[in-house]
C-alpha positions in Angstrom: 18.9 -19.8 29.0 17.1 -21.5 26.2 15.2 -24.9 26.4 15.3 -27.6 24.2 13.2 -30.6 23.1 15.2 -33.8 22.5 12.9 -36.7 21.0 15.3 -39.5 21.5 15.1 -42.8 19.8 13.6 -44.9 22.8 10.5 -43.4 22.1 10.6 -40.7 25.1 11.2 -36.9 25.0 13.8 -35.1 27.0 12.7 -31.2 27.6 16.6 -29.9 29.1 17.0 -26.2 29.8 20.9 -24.7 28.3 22.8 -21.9 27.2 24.2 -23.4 24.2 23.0 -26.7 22.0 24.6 -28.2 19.1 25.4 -31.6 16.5 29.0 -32.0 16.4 30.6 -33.4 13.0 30.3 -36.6 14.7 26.5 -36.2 15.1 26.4 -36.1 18.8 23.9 -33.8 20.1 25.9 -31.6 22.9 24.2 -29.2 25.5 26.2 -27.0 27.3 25.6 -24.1 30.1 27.6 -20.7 30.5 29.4 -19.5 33.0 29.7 -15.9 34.4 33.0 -15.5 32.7 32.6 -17.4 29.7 33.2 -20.7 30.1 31.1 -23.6 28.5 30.7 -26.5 30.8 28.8 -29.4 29.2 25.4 -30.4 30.9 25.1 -33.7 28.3 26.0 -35.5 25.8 23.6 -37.7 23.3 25.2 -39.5 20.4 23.7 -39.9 17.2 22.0 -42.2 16.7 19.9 -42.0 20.5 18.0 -38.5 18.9 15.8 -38.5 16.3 14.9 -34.7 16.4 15.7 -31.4 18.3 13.8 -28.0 18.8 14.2 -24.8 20.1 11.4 -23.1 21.8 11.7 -19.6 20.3 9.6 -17.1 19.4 7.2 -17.6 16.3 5.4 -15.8 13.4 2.1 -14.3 14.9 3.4 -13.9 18.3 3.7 -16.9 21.1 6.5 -19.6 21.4 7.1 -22.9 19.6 9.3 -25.6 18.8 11.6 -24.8 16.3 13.1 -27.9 14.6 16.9 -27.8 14.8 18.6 -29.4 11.3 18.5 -33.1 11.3 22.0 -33.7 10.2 25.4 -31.3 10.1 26.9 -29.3 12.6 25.3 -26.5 14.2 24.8 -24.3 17.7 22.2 -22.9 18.6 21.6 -20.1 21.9 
């Protein structure tokens, strides 16, 4: 499981822990979780214009964790 920093456009930040996030072609930000055999089950759905940024904590250059910015526009997933 990954976690995820949302900063959403009403001036708050939403920290949500998920298998799988992503920006549709749509620009909706979609989270989703994994089940045992597979199947994606969505956890939430943001649209576009309600987040400003997102980040991936990950691993960094120099050892620790940080918040890797996800692109700002475009599809992608991320796990």
């Amino acid at each position: 499981m990954a976690t995820f920093l949302l900063q959403l456009a009403e001036g708050r930040d939403a920290v949500i822990e998920a298998d799988v996030a992503g920006r549709t072609d749509a620009g909706e930000v979609v989270l989703e979780r994994v089940d045992d055999l597979g199947r994606c089950e969505r956890l939430h759905t943001y649209r576009a214009e309600a987040v400003t940024a997102v980040f991936r904590r990950a691993p960094v250059d120099g050892g620790g964790y940080g918040w890797l910015p996800q692109p700002a526009d475009g599809s992608w997933w991320c796990y």
